[in-house]
N, C-alpha and C positions, 0 to 999 in steps of 0.2 A: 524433763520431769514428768513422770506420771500423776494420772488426774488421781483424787483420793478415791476411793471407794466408797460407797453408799454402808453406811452398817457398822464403820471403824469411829473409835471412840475418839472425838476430836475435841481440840479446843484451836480453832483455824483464827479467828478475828477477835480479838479482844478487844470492843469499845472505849475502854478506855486509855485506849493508844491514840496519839492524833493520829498517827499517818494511817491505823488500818483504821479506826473512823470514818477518814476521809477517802479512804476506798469503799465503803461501804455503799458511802454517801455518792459518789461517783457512779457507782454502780445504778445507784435507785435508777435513775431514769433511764439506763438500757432496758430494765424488766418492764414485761406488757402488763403490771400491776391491774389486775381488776377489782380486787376491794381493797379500797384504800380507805382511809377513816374514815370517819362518820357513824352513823344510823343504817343501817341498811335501807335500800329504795323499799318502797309498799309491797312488791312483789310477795314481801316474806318466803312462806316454804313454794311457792309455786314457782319460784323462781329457780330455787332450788332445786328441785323436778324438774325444770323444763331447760335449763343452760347447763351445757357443759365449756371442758374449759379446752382450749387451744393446746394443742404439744407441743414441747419445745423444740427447740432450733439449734443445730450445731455449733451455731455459731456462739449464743448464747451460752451454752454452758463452755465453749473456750473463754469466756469474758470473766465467767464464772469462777475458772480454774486461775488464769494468770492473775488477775487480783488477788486471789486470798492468797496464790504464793509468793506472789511479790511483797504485800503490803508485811512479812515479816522480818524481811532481807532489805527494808528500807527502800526499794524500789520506789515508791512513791513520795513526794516531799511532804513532810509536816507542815499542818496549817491548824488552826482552830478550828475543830468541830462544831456543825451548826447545835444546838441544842433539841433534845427532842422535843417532837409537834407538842403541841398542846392540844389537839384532836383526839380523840378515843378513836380506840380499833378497833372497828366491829372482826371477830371470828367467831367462826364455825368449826366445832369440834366433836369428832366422832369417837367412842369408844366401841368395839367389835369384838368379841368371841368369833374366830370365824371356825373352830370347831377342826380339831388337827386331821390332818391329810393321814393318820391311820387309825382312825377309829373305826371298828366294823359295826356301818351306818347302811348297809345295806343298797338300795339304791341312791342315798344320800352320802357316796362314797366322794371323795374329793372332786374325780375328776369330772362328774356328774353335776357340780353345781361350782367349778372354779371361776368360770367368768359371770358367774351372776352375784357372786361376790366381790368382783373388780365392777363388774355394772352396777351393782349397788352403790360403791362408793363413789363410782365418776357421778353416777346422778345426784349425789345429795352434796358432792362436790366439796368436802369439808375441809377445810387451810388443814387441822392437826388429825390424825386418825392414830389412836391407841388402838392395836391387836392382841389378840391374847389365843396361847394354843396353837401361834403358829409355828412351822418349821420350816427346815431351809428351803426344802422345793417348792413350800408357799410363800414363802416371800420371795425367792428369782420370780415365781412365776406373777405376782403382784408389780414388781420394779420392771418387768417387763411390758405389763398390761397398762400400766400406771406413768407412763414415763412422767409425766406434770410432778410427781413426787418422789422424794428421796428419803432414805430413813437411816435413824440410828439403834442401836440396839445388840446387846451377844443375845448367844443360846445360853441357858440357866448350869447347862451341865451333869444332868442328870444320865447318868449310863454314858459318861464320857461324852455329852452330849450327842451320843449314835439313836437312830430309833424313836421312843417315843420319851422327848424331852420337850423343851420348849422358850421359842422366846416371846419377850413379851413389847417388839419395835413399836418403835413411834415411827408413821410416816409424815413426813410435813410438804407443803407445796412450798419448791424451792424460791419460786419465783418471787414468792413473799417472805419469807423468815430463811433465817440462817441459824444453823446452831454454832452459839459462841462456844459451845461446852457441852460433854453430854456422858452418861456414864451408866453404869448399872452397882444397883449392891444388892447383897442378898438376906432374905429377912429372917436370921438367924444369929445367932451371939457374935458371929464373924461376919460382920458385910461385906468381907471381901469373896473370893473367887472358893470354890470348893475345895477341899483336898483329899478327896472320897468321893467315889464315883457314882454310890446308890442313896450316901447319906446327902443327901441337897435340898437346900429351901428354896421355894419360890423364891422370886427376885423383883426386885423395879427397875424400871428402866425412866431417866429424867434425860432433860436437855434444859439450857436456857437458850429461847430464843431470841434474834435481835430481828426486829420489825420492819425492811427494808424502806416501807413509805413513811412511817412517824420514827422513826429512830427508839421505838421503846421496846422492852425488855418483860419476855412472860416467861415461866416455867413452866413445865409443863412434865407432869411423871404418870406411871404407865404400871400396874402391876396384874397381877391375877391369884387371890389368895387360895391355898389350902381349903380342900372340899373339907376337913374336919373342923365343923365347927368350935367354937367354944378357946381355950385360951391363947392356943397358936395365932388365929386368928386376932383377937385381941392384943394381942404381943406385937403381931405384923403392923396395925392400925398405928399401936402407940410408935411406932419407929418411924413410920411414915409420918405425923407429927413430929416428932425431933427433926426430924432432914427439915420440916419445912418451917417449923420455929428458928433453925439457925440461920434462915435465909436474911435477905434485910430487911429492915421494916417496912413496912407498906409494900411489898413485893407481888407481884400478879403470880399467884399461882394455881393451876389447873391440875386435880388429882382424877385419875377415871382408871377403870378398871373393871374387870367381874370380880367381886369382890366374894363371892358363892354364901352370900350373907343377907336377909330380907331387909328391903332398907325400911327403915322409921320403928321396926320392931326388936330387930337382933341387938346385943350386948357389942357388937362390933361394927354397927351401923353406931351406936353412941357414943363409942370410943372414939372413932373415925371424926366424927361430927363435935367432939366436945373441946376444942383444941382453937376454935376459930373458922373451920373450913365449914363451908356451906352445900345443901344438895340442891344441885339445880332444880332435880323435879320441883321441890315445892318453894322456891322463891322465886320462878320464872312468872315472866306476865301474861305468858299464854305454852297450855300445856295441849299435846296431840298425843295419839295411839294409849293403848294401855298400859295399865301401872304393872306391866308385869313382863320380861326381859327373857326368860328362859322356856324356850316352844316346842321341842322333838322334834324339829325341824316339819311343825305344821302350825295354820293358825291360832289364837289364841281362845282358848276358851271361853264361852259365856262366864265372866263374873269370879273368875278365877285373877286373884292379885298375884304380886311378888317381884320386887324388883333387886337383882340379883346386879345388876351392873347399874354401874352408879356415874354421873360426873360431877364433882365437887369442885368448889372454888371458893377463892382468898376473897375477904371481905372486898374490896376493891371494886373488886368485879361485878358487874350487873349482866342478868340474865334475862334476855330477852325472851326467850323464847325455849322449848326442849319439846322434843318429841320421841317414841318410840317407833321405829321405822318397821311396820310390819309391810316388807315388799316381797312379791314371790312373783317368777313365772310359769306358767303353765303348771300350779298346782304346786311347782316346788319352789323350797324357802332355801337361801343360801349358806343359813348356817341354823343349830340348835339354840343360837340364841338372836335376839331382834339386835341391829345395832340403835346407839341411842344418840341422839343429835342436840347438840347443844347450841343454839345461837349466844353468842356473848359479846358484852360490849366492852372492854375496858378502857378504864380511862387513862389521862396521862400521869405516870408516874413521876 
């Protein structure tokens, strides 16, 4: 049997099966799990900055592979699943524009600032990282930089998805979440796949995850709306709502994206917002960096706002912390827009 591939729309471990439950649960203690429930230690963002995380191990992801395909061929005996924690799970979530590998950026051309985009994200080390604008040869070249994570996610399909199209992956660290399920739709009268090559709407890309150390269950969806203001927009907002009112009640769910919409002012920051879902920025208990998300690939302006990417969350959820990560070296920035970091607690569902 070969191992799945990182990117293929899965639905691998269904929880509520005993026997792949009980692989799950089998599994926890082979992973070198480093946040496990709780509160996060005092460190907060410095710790974030200053720990990176361990690569995995070959051996590990064969533990990886023969569980998930066994546990649906009955390989493993049925037992009662333990029930999940009743601890909260602290993560950390990153949303990124990392700005597509053909845009003519001049000396801010791809290959010019590819690994300070992967070093950006190993340093802030975040369990979920939403992308946005990027394309194939930035994500091999991310899954390769990146081994700690894996992701899901297609190409939207625009021009046959050749050239400049775009997907919009979720990467996750394997080590902690599994996607039970994961998929993309597209935000147009037809959610499914396109059938026309030039006519194509953006897209979301979602997964649910199952939480290797507490056994609980978060969603998590990923999009990047239309530069055209006004009711496209708005349309997009309102669907993204529908998916996440059919989900179940009390459900963890995380929505992040560049949304190309100013939040707290736009008609599509309202929409987005009027449904139940919350903006990190302002219900966090401690906020860093500026209200404002979109840079030319240089620092932020004195006194200039605008926050164009956004992380939202299900009532559920407590927000620890958000920051906007203005990180650069030597004068260059990794992408045209800051990524934005969300510390989150949630609790047991």
């Amino acid at each position: 049997m070969s191992e799945p591939k990182p990117g293929e729309v899965t639905a691998l471990l269904e929880a509520s099966n005993n026997g792949e439950q009980q692989a799950l649960d089998e599994l926890a203690p082979l992973m070198r799990i480093s946040k496990t429930s709780g509160v996060p230690s005092a460190g907060g963002w410095q710790d974030a900055e200053d720990h990176g995380r361990s690569r995995r191990g070959e051996s590990l992801r064969a533990s990886l592979v023969t569980i998930a395909l066994l546990a649906p061929f009955g390989g493993l005996s049925a037992q009662t699943p333990e029930q999940p924690s009743a601890d909260p799970i602290a993560i950390d979530v990153m949303t990124f524009n990392i700005r597509t590998s053909l845009g003519r950026d001049g000396e801010n051309v791809w290959p010019n600032r590819k690994e300070l985009v992967a070093e950006t994200i190993e340093r802030f080390d975040p369990d979920i990282v939403g992308l946005q604008e990027a394309l194939s040869e930035q994500i091999d070249f991310l899954e390769t930089e990146l081994p700690q994570y894996r992701w899901v996610g297609v190409d939207r399909g625009l021009n046959g998805g050749i050239g400049l199209s775009e997907a919009t992956p979720i990467f996750y660290r394997y080590e902690e979440l599994v996607p039970i399920e994961s998929g993309t739709f597209w935000l147009s009268d037809d959610l499914g796949p396109p059938s026309r090559r030039r006519r194509v709407s953006r897209i979301v890309t979602w997964a649910r995850f199952h939480h290797l150390a507490t056994r609980q269950q978060i969603y998590a969806f990923n999009t990047h709306f239309t530069l055209r203001r006004g009711q496209r927009q708005v349309e997009s907002a309102e669907r993204i709502n529908e998916r996440v009112a059919a989900l179940p009640p009390g459900s963890s769910v995380i929505v992040m994206g560049d949304f190309n919409a100013v939040a707290e002012s736009s008609r599509t920051w309202e929409v987005a917002t009027s449904q139940g879902l919350r903006d990190a920025w302002l219900i966090a208990g401690e906020r860093r960096g500026p209200p404002l998300t979109s840079n030319g690939f240089g620092p932020p302006p004195e006194g200039r706002e605008g926050r164009i990417d956004w992380v939202l969350v299900s009532d559920p959820i407590e927000v620890l912390a958000v920051a906007t990560i203005v990180h650069s070296a030597d004068g260059r920035y990794p992408s045209d827009h800051y990524p934005v970091l969300a510390k989150l607690l949630v609790p047991p569902g």
